[in-house]
N, C-alpha and C positions, 0 to 999 in steps of 0.2 A: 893743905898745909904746905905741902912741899911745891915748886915750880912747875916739874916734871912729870906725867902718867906714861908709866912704862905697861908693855904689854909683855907678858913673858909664855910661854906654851911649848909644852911637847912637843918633840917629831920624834915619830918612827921609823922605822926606819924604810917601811914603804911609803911614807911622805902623811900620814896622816898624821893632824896635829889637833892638841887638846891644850884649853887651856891649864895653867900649872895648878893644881890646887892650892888656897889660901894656906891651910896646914903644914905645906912642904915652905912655900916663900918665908911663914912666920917663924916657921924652925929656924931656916937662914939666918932673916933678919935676928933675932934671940942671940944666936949662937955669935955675930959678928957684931953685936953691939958692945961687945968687951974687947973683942980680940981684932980687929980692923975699922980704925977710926974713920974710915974711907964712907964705907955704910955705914954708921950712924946716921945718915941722913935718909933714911931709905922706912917706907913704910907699908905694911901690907896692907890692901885695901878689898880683893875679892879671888875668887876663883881667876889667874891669868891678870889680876891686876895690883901694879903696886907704885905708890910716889915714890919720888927720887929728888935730890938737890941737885944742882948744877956741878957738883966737883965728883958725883960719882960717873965711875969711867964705866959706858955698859958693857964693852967686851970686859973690858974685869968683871964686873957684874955678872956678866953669863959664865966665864971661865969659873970663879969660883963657887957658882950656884951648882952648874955642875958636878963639879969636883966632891959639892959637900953633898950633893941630894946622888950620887954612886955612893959615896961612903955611909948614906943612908940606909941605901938601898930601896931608894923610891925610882931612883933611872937607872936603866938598863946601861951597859955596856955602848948599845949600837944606837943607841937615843940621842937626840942633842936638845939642847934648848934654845928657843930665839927668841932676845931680849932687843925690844924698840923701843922707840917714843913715839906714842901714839902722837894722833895731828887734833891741835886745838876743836873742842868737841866731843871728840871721839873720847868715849866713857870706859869702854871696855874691848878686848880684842877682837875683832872682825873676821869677817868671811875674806876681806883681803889677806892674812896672814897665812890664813890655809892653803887660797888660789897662786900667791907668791911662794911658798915651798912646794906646793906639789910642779908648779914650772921647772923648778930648780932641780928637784929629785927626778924629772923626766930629761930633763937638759944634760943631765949625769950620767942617767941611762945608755 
């Protein structure tokens, strides 16, 4: 439907990461189809996966996924979330997402 397949996933904050559950994205997406016209273009599609239109911005997109899934209380305090665009193809989030944070959280180390 939409142009865009965004992958979105957990990190821990030992670097393990989990796709987002579709339950927590569809909460999001629900909650900001009234209140930020930005997503309206945004749709949940699985466990870590969801479409997007071309005018949604993904650090806003991760910022206030965030924001909303702590006021949840599905994410922890020390938790982040990383929001991509997957590469034409690519269905759902990969063992690449994993092997590129756990670099990072060793690189911080």
């Amino acid at each position: 439907m939409f142009i865009r397949r965004l992958s979105i996933v957990c990190v821990a904050v030992d670097g393990a990461v989990t796709p987002c559950p579709v339950k927590w994205i569809d909460s999001f997406s629900m909650r900001n189809f009234t209140n930020d016209a930005v997503f309206d273009d945004t749709l949940p599609l699985a466990d870590g996966c969801m479409e997007a239109g071309l005018r949604v911005p993904l650090d806003l997109l991760r910022t206030r996924m965030e924001d909303w899934f702590r006021r949840k209380g599905y994410l922890a305090k020390d938790e982040s979330l990383q929001v991509r665009e997957l590469a034409a193809g690519e269905t759902t989030p990969s063992t690449h997402d994993e092997n590129l944070l756990r670099s990072q959280a060793q690189e911080q180390s």
